[in-house]
ZAZAKE-456508 format. One record per residue (C-alpha): x, y, z; residue in one letter. Coordinates in nm, 4 decimals. Layout:
# residues N
[node [X, Y, Z], "A"]
...
//
This chain:
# residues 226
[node [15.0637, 10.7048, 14.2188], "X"]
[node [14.9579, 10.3518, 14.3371], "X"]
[node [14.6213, 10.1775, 14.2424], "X"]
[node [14.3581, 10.2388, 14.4745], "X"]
[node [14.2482, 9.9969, 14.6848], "X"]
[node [13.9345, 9.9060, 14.4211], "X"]
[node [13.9892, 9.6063, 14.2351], "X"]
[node [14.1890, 9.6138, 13.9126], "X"]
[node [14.0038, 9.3392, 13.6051], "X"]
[node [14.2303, 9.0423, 13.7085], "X"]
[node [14.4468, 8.9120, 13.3980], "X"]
[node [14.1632, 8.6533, 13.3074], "X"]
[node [13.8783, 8.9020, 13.2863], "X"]
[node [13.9553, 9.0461, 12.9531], "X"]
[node [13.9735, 8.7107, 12.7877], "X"]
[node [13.5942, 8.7490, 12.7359], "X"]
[node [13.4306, 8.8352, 12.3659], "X"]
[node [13.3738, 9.1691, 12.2876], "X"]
[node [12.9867, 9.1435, 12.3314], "X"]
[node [13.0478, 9.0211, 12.6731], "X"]
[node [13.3415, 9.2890, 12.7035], "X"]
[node [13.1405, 9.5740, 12.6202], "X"]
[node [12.8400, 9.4812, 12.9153], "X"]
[node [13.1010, 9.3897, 13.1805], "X"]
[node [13.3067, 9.7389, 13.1470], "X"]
[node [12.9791, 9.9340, 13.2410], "X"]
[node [12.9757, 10.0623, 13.5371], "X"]
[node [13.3833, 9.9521, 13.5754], "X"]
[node [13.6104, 10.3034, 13.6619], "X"]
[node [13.8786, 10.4040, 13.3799], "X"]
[node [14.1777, 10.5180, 13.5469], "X"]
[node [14.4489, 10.8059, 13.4287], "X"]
[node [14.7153, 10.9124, 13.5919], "X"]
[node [14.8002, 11.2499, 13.4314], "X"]
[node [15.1818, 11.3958, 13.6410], "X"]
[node [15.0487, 11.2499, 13.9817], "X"]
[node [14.7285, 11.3002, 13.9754], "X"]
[node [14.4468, 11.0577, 13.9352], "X"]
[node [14.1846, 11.1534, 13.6538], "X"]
[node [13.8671, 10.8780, 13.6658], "X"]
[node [13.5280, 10.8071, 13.5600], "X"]
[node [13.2755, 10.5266, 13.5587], "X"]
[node [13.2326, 10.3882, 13.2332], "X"]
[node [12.8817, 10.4661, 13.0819], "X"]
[node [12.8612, 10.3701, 12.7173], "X"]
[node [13.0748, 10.1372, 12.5028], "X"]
[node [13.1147, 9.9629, 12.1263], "X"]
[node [13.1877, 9.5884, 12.0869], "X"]
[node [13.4062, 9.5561, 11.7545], "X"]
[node [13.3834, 9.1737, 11.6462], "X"]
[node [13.6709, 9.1100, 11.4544], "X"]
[node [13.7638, 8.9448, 11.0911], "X"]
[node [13.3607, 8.9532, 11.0240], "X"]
[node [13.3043, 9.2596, 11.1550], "X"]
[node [13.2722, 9.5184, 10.8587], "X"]
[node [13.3080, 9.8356, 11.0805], "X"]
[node [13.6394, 9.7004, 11.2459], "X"]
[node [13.9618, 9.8209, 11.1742], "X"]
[node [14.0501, 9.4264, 11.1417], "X"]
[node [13.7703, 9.3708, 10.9059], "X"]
[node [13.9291, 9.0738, 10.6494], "X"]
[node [14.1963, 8.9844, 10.8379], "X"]
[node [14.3448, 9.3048, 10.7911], "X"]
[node [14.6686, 9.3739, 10.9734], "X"]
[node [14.8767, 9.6865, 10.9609], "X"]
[node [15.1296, 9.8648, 11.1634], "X"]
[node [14.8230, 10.0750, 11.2899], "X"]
[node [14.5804, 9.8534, 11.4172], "X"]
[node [14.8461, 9.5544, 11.5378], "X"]
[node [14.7560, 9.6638, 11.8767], "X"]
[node [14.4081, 9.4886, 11.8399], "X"]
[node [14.6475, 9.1585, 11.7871], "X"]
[node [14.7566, 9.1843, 12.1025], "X"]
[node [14.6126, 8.9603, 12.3883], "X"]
[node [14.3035, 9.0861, 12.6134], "X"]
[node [14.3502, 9.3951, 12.8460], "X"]
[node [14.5594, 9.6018, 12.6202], "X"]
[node [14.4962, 9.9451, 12.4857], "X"]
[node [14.4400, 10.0288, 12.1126], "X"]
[node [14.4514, 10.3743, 12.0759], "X"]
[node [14.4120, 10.5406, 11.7083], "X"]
[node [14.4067, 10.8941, 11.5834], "X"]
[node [14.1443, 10.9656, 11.3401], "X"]
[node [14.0319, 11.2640, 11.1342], "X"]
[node [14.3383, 11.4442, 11.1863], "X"]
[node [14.2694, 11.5777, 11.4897], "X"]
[node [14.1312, 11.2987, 11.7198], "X"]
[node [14.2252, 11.0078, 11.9366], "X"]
[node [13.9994, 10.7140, 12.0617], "X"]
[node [14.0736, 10.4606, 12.2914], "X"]
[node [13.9602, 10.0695, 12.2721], "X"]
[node [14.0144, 9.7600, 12.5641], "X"]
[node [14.1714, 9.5023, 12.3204], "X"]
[node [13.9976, 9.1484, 12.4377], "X"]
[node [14.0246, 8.7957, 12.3443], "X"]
[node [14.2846, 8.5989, 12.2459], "X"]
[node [14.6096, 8.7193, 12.1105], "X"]
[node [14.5636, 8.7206, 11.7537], "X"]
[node [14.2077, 8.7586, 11.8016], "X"]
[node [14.1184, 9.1112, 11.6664], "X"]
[node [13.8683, 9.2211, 11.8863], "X"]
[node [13.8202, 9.5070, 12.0999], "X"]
[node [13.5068, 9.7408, 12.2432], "X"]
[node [13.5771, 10.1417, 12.2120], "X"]
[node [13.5289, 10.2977, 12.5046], "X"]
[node [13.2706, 10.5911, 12.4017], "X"]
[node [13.2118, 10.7910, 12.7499], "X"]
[node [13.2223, 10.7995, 13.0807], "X"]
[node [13.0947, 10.9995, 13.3926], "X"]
[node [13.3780, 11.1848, 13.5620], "X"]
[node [13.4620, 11.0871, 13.9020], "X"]
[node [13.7927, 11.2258, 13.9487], "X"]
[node [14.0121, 11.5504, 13.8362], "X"]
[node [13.7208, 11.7361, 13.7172], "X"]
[node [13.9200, 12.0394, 13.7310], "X"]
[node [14.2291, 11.8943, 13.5269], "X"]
[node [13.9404, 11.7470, 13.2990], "X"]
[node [13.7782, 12.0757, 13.2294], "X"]
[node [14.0924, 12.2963, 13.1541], "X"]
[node [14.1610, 12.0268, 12.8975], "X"]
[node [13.8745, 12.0257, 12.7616], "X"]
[node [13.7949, 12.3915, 12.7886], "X"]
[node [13.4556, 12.3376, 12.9346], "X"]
[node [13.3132, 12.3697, 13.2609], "X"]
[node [12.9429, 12.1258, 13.2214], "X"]
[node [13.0710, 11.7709, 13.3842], "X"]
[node [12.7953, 11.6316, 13.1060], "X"]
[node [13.0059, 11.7623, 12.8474], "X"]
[node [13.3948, 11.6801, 12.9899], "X"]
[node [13.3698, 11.2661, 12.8406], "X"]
[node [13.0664, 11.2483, 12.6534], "X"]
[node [13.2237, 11.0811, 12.3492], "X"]
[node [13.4896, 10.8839, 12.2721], "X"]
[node [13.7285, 11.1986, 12.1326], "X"]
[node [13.6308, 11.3995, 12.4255], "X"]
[node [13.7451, 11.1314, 12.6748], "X"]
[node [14.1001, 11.1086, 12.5659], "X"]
[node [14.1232, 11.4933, 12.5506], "X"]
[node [14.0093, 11.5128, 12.8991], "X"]
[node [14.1988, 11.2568, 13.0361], "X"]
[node [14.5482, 11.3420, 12.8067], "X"]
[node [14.5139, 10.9862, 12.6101], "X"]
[node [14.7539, 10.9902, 12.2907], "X"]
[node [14.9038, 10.7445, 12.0462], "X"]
[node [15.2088, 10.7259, 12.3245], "X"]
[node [14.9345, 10.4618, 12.4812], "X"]
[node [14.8548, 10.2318, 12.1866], "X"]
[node [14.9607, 9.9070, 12.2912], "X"]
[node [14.9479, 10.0366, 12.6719], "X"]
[node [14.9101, 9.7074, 12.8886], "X"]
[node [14.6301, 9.8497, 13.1641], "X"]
[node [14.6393, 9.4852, 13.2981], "X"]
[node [14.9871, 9.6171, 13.4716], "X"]
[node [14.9907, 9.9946, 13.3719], "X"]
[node [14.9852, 10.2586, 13.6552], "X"]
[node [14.9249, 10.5529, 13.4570], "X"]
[node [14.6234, 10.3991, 13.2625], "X"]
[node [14.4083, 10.0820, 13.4220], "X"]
[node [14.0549, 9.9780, 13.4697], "X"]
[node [13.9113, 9.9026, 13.8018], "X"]
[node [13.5921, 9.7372, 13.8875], "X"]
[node [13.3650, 9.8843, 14.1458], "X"]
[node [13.0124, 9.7906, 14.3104], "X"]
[node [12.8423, 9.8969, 13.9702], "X"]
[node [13.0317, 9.7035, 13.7210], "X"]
[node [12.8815, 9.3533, 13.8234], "X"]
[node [12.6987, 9.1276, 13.6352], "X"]
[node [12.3783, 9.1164, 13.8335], "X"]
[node [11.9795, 9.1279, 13.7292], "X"]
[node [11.9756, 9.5194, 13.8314], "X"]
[node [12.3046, 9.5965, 13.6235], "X"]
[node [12.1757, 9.3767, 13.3664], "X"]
[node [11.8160, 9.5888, 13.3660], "X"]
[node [11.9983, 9.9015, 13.2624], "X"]
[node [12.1884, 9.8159, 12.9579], "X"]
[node [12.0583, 9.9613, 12.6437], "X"]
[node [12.1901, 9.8121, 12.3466], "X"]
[node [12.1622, 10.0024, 12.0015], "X"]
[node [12.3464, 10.0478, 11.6487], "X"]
[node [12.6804, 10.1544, 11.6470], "X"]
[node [12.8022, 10.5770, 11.5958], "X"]
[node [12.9387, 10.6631, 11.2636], "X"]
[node [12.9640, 10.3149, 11.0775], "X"]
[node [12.7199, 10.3432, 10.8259], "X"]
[node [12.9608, 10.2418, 10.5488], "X"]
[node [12.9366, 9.8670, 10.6857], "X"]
[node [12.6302, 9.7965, 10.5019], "X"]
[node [12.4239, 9.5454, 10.7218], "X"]
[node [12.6880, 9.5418, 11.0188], "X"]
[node [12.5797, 9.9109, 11.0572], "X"]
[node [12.2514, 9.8128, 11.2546], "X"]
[node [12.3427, 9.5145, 11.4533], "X"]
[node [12.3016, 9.6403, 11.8215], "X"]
[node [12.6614, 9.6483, 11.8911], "X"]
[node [12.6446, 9.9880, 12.1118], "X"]
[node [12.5798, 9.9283, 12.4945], "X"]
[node [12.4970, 10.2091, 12.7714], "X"]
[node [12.3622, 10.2583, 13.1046], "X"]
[node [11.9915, 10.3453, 13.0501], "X"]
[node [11.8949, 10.7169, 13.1633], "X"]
[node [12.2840, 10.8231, 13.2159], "X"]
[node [12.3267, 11.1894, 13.1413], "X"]
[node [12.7051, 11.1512, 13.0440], "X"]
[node [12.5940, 10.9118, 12.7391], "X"]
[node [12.7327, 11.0173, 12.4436], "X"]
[node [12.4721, 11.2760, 12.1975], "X"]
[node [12.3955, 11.0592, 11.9046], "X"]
[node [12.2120, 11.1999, 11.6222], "X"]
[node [11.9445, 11.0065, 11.4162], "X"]
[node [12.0409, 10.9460, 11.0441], "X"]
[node [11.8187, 11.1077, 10.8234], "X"]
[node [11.6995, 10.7406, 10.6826], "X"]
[node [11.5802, 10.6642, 11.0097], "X"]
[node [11.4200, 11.0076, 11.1205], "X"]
[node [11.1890, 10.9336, 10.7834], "X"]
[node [11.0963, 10.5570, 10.8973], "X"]
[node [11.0416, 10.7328, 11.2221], "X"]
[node [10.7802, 10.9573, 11.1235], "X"]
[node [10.6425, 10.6952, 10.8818], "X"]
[node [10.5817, 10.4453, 11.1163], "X"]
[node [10.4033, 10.7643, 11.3352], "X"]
[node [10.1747, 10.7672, 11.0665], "X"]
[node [10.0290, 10.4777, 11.0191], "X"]
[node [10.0392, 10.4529, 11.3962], "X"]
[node [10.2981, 10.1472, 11.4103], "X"]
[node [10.6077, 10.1388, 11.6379], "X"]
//
């Protein structure tokens, strides 16, 4: 099945950093094309990963291995990796070739094959189908067989920009930006607002509040500080 007459990210528009990356893919549609059939949804919540410096990513160091030499790869290709033994998660390499950068693509709002999305998944609530990174590429049948996947010329997995995914003031107004899921091992890269999503979107990812922070939380409601 062709690409729809939206407009696919031109080969220059994933040359950007992954700061920049992660903003301009909200509101941008992720494409699959699962045995004919189109399976979509506006992206709602992403992860910028920053490279050699960046303690939480995979190419932390310089490190390069057969599994993440994907994120080598220039802008606009897919890094897909498998993690925990049981789950997949799929990133929008960006940059440079040789760069090492990429944002993870944590949820989206389905748009498209809700149907197909929900006997994968095994659940019926739409809030529930891509709300998290694992959850998307079980819905939307997104394996290691797409690691290294070019989506700048793909048709069975591509990224198409829409009326929401501009750059504007109003776009702009509705991008929350917190800490990262999951990454607390990277000592004081852990809390740099690295996490971007579309402010009051039920299809966000549920992220649960570290234990550390639920006590500074309740400290600071205390003393009656914010």
């Amino acid at each position: 099945m062709p690409r729809t007459s939206a407009t696919p990210f031109r080969l220059l528009a994933f040359d950007a950093d992954p700061v920049t990356m992660a903003r301009r893919l909200l509101g941008c549609r992720l494409v699959r094309v699962l045995d004919g059939v189109r399976l979509s949804g506006m992206i709602v919540e992403t992860e910028a990963y920053l490279g050699a410096r960046d303690r939480a990513a995979h190419t932390f160091g310089g490190r390069r291995t057969p599994r993440n030499e994907a994120m080598y790869l220039p802008g606009g290709h897919a890094y897909v990796y498998f993690t925990y033994g049981m789950h997949h998660c799929l990133n929008v390499v960006c940059g440079e070739r040789d760069e090492g950068v990429a944002v993870l693509l944590r949820a989206i709002e389905p748009i498209e094959g809700l149907d197909v999305m929900a006997s994968r998944r095994g659940v019926q609530r739409a809030t529930a189908l891509c709300s998290g990174p694992a959850k998307l590429c079980q819905a939307l049948g997104i394996d290691l067989t797409f690691n290294c996947e070019d989506m700048r010329v793909s048709q069975r997995l591509f990224i198409e920009e829409t009326p929401e995914s501009g750059d504007g003031p109003a776009k702009r107004g509705r991008i929350v930006r917190s800490p990262r899921v999951g990454v607390g091992y990277a000592g004081e890269w852990a809390l740099k607002p690295l996490r971007f999503h579309l402010r009051g979107n039920p299809y966000v990812s549920s992220v649960r509040i570290p234990v550390a922070d639920n006590v500074g939380i309740l400290l600071r409601k205390r003393d009656g500080s914010r």
